[in-house]
C-alpha positions in Angstrom: -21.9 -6.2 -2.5 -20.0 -4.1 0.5 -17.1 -5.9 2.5 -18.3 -6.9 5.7 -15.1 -5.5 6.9 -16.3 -1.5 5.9 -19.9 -2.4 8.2 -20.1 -1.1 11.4 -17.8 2.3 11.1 -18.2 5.4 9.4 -16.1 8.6 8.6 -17.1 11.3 7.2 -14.3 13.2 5.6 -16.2 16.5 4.7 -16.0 19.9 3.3 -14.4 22.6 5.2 -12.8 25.9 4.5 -11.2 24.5 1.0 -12.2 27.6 -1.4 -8.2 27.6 -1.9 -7.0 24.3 -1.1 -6.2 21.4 -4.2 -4.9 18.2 -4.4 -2.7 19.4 -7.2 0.0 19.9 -5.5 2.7 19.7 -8.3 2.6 23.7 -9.0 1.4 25.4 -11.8 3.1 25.3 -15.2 2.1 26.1 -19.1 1.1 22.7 -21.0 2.6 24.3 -23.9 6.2 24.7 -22.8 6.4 23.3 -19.7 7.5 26.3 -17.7 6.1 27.9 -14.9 3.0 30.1 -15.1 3.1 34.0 -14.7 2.8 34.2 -11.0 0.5 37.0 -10.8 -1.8 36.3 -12.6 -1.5 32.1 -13.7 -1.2 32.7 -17.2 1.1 31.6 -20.2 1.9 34.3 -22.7 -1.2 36.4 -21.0 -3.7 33.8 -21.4 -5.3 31.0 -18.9 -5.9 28.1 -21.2 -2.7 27.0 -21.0 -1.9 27.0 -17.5 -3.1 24.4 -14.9 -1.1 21.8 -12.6 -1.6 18.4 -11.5 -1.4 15.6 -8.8 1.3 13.3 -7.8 0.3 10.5 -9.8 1.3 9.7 -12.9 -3.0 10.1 -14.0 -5.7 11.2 -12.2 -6.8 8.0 -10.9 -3.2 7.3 -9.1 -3.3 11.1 -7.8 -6.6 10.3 -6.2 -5.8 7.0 -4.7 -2.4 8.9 -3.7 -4.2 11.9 -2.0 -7.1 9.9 -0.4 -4.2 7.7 1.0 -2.5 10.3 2.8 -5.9 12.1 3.9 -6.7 8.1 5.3 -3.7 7.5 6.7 -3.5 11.1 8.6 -7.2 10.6 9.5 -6.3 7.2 11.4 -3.1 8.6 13.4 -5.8 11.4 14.5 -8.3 8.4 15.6 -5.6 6.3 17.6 -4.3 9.3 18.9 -7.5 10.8 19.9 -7.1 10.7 24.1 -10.4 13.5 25.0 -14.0 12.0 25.0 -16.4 14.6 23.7 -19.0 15.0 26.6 -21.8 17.2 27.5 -25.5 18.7 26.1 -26.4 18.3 22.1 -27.9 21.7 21.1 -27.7 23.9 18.0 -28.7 27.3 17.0 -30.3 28.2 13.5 -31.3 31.4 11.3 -31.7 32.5 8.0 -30.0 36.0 6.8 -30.4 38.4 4.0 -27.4 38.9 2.4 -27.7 41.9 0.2 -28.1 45.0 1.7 -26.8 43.5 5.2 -24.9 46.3 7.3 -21.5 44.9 8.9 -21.0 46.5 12.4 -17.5 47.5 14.3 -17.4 46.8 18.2 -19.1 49.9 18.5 -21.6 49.6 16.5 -20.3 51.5 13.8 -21.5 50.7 9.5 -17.8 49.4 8.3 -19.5 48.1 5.1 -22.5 46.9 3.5 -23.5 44.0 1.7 -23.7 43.8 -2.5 -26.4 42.6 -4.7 -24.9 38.8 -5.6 -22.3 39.1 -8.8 -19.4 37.3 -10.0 -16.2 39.2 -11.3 -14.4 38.4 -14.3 -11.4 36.6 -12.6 -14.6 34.2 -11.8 -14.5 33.6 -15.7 -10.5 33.1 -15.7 -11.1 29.8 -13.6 -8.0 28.3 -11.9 -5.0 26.3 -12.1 -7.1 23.0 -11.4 -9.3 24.5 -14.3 -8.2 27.1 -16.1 -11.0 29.1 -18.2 -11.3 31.0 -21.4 -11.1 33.8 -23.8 -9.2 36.8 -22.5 -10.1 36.7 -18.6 -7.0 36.6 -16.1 -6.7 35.8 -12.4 -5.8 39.1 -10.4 -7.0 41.7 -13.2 -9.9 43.2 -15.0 -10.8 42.3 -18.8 -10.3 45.3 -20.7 -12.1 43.8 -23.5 -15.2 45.9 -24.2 -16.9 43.2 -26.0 -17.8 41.2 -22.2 -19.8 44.6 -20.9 -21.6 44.4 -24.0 -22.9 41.1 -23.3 -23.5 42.0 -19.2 -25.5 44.5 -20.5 -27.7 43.0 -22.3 -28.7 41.2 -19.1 -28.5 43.6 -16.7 -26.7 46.8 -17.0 -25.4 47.5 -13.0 -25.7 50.6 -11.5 -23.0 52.8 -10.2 -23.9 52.1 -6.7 -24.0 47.7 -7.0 -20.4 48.7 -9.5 -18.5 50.7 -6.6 -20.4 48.1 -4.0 -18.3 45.2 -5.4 -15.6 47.4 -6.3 -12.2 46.4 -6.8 -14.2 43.5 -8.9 -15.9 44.4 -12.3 -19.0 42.8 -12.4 -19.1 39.8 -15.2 -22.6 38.0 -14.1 -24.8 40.0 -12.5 -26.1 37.1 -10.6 -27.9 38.8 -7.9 -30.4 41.0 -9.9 -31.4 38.1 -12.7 -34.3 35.6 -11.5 -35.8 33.9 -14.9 -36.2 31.6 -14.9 -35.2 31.5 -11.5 -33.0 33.6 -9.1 -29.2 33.0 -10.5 -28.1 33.8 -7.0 -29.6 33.5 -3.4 -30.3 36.3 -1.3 -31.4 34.1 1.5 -29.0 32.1 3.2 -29.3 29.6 6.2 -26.3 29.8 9.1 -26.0 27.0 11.6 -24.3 25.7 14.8 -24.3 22.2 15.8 -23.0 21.7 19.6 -22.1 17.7 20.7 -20.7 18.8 24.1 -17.2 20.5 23.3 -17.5 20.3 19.8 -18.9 23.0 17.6 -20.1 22.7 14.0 -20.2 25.8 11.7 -22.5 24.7 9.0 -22.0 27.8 6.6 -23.5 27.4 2.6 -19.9 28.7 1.0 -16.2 27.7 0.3 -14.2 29.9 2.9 -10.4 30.0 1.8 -7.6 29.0 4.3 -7.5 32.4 6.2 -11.1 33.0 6.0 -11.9 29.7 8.1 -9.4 30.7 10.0 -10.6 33.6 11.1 -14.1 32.5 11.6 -13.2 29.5 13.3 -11.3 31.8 16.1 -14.6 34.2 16.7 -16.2 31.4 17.4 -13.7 29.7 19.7 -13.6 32.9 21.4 -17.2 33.9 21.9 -17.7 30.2 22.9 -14.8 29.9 25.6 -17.5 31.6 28.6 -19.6 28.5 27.5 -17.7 25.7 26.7 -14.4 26.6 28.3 -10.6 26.5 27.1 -11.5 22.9 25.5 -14.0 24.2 23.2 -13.5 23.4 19.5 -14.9 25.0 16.3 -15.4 23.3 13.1 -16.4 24.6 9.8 -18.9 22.2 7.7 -18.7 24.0 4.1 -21.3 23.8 1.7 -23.6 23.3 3.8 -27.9 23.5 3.7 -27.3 25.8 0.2 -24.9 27.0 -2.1 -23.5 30.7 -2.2 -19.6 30.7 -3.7 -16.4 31.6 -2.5 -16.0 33.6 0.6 -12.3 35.3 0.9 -11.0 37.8 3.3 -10.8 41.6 2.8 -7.8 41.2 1.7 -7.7 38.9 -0.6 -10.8 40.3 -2.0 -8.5 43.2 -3.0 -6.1 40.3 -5.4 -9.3 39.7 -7.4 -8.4 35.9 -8.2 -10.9 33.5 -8.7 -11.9 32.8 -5.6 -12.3 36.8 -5.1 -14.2 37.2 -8.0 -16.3 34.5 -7.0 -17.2 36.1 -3.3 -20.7 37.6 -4.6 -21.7 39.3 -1.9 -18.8 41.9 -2.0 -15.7 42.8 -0.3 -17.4 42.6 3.5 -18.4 38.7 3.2 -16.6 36.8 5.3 -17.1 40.2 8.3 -20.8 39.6 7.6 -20.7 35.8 8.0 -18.8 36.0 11.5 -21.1 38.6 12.6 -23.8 36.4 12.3 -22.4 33.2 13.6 -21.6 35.2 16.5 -25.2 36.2 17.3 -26.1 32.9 17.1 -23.4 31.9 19.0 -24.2 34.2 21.9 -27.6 32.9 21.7 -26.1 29.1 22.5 -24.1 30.5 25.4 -27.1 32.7 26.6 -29.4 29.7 26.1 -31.9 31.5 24.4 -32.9 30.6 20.9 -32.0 32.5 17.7 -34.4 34.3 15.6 -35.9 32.1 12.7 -35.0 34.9 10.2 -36.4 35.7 6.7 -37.8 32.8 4.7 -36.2 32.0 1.7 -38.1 32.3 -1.6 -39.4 28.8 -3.0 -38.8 28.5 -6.4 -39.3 24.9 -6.9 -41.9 25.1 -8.9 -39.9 27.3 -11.8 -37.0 24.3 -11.6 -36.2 23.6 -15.1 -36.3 19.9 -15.1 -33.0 17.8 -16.1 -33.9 14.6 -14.8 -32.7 11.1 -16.9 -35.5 10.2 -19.1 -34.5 6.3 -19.8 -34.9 5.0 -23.4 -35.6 1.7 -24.8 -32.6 -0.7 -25.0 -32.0 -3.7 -27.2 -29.1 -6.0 -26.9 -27.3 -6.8 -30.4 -29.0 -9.7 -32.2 -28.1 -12.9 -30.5 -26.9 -11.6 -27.8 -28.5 -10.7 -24.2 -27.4 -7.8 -21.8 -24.8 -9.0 -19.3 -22.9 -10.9 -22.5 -19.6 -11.2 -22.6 -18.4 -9.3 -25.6 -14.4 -9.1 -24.9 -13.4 -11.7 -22.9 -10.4 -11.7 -20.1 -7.0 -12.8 -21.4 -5.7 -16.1 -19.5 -3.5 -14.5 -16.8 -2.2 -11.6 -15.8 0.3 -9.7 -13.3 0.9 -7.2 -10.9 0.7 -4.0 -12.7 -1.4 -5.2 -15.6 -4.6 -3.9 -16.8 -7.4 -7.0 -16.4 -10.7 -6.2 -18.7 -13.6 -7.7 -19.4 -16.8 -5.8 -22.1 -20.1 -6.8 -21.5 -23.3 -5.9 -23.2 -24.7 -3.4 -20.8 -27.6 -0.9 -20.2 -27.2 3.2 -19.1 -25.6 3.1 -15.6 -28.6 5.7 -14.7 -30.8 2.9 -14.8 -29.9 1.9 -11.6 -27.3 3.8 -9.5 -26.6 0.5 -7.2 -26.5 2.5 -4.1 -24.8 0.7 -1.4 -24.1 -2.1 -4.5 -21.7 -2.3 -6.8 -21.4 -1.8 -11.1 -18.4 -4.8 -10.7 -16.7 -7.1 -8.6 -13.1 -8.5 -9.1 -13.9 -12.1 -7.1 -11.0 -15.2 -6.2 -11.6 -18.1 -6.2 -11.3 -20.0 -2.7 -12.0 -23.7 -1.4 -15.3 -22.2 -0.4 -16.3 -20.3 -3.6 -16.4 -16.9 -4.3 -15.3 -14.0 -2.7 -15.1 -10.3 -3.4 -11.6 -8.6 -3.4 -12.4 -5.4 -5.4 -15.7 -3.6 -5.8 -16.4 -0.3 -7.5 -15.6 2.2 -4.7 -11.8 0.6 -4.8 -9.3 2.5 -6.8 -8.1 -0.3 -9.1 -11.2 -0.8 -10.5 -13.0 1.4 -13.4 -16.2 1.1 -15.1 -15.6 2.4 -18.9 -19.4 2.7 -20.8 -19.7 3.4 -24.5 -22.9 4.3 -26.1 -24.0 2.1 -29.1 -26.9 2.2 -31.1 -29.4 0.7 -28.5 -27.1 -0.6 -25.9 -23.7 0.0 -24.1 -20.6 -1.1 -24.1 -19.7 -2.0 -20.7 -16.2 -2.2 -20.0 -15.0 -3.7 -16.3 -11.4 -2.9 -15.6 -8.7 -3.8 -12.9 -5.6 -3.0 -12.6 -3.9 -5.6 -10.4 -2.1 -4.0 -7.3 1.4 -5.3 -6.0 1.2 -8.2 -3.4 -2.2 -9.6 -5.4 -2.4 -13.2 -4.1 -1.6 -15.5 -6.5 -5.2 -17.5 -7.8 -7.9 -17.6 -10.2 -10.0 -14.4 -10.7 -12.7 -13.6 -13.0 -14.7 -10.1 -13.3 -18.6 -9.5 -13.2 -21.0 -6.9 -13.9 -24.3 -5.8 -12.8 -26.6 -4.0 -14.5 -30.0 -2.9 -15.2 -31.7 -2.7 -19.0 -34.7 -0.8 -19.5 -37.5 -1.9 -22.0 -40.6 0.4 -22.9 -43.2 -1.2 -24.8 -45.7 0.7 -26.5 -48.4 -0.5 -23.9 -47.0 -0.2 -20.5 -44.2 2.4 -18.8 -40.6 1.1 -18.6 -39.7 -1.8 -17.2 -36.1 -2.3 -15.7 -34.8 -5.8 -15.4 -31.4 -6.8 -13.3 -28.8 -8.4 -15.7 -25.2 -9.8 -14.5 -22.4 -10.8 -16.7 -19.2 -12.9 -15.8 -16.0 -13.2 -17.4 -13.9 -16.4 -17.8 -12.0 -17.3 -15.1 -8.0 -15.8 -15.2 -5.0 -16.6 -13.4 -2.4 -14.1 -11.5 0.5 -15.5 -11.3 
């Protein structure tokens, strides 16, 4: 189950403008040799495969639990420091936009750019430092290779005007102009602002870099000021409603990175986006309402399906799921890896949503109780397939200051059965190690 202690509080730590932000914050360097990555274009000896970075911890799980740490503890000094109640009306403001073909305006009204038919570049291919890609793409260049117009051709050869549109990026995917089996790209995007008094929520369906928020964040303030006064604040909520990409700034449109070559709309994105937040902001300070806008196409019907289709499970012979196959060792320390493998079914039959795959429970004078569940960072769950079964491996490793005590580890899970005669039953299995000491 949850901790009593996490009931009755929740934070939301989501997406903002993070196109360009990482947890891996040790800097990039070439897995072969160990030196630092060309800087231009993150590449070791003119290739990307090589040349990534990585967290603070010593794996991915410690760099996690590091990060989330930090992001925790920064996110509790901002609570207990927090001294300005958020007051006033709840309203919003919502529209839809079409993207291509959408004319950016200056001040006075003047056509500074126009937006592209959805395509990704080939830095797009290149990936980045927290995933580098393959074959000859590069961050911050072109492929010369003729081989990968070939292939774009073949789906959709672009025209000179869509080419010079995206211009300086050379179109890879031709997202925008390909719909089978379904559009590879939308052309229909939702914008949105959320007010809770002073507080003003972006909700924009891309990953803005840094500078991009940045930027959007202070239009906003500034057309909502006349509304909402010198207290107004303006938060971005990425990703939100749909998904569309990157979105960069002119300028760094003009590097062709990966996040540049992933801004689909064209070099004039992030001008369009602001121009239409600020309509709808006006609208909020005008009190009128926004336009309802185009309506996106529905294509749900042409979704190509990957849903889980369960199979039939069998426990070894003898044996029944939630079996203890590997068993705990007697004791353990601080530091040590405690595991227990049970005969399990797929995870996917049962997601345990507000549950739990495993508990790590002490013993106390009044039985059992939870110390480590699942969501904790010292815990894993480690599945292998078998022939009708799984593997089911429940791991902890024991933090520093662990009361002293006996422990044991438990699963839960679900096996699915599918007779010939009926549809497929699930049934609820647990499995419990012997008991251990920590000493």
């Amino acid at each position: 189950g949850i901790n009593a202690e996490y009931m009755g509080f929740v934070a939301a730590f989501a997406s903002t403008n993070l196109g360009d932000v990482s947890p891996n914050i040790m800097g990039a360097f070439c897995r072969d040799t160990g030196l630092p990555c060309n800087f231009a274009h993150s590449t070791c000896n003119g290739r990307n495969e090589q040349c990534s970075s990585v967290g603070p911890g010593k794996d991915m799980f410690q760099s996690t639990e590091i990060i989330a740490s930090r992001q925790a503890k920064k996110a509790r000094e901002l609570y207990d420091a927090a001294a300005t109640p958020v007051t006033g009306v709840v309203d919003f403001r919502h529209t839809y936009v079409k993207m291509p073909g959408l004319k950016v305006l200056d001040a006075k009204g003047n056509v500074t750019g126009t937006l592209c038919k959805a395509a990704m570049g080939d830095s797009f291919a290149a990936g980045t430092i927290d995933g580098p890609g393959m074959f000859d793409f590069t961050q911050g260049a072109n492929s010369t290779n003729p081989f990968w117009p070939f292939i774009r051709n073949l789906i959709h050869k672009p025209t000179k005007e869509e080419a010079d549109c995206q211009s300086p990026k050379d179109i890879l995917l031709p997202t925008g102009s390909v719909d089978i089996p379904y559009p590879w790209a939308p052309d229909v995007l939702p914008i949105q602002l959320l007010r809770v008094g002073q507080l003003v929520i972006a909700a924009i369906p891309t990953e803005l870099t840094t500078m991009a928020g940045r930027r959007l964040r202070e239009a906003l303030r500034e057309r909502l000021r006349p509304l909402l006064g010198e207290g107004v604040t303006v938060t971005l909520a990425g990703l939100a409603n749909t998904y569309a990409d990157y979105t960069t700034t002119f300028e760094e449109y003009q590097q062709q990175r990966y996040e540049g070559g992933s801004t689909i709309y064209g070099p004039h994105q992030l001008q369009a986006y602001t121009q239409e937040f600020l309509k709808l902001a006006d609208a909020m300070v005008a009190g009128t309402p926004s336009p309802a806008g185009p309506t996106p196409l529905d294509f749900s019907s042409r979704i190509i399906s990957n849903k889980y289709s369960p199979e039939e499970e069998e426990p070894p012979k003898g044996r029944h799921f939630g079996d203890v196959l590997v068993d705990v060792a007697p004791s353990y320390r601080a530091g040590e890896r405690a595991a227990a493998t049970f005969v399990g079914g797929n995870p996917r039959n049962n997601l345990r949503t507000q549950s739990t795959y495993l508990e790590v429970q002490r013993q106390t004078s009044s039985g059992w109780v939870v110390v480590a569940v699942d969501g904790d960072t010292e815990t894993r769950l480690e599945v292998a397939k078998k022939a009708r079964h799984y593997e089911v491996t429940v791991a902890w490793y024991v933090p520093a200051g662990t009361a002293a005590g006996t422990y044991r580890l438990t699963h839960n899970g679900t096996s699915c059965s599918h007779p010939w005669w009926r549809e497929h039953k699930y049934d609820d299995y647990s499995g419990v190690s012997s008991t251990f000491e920590i000493a």
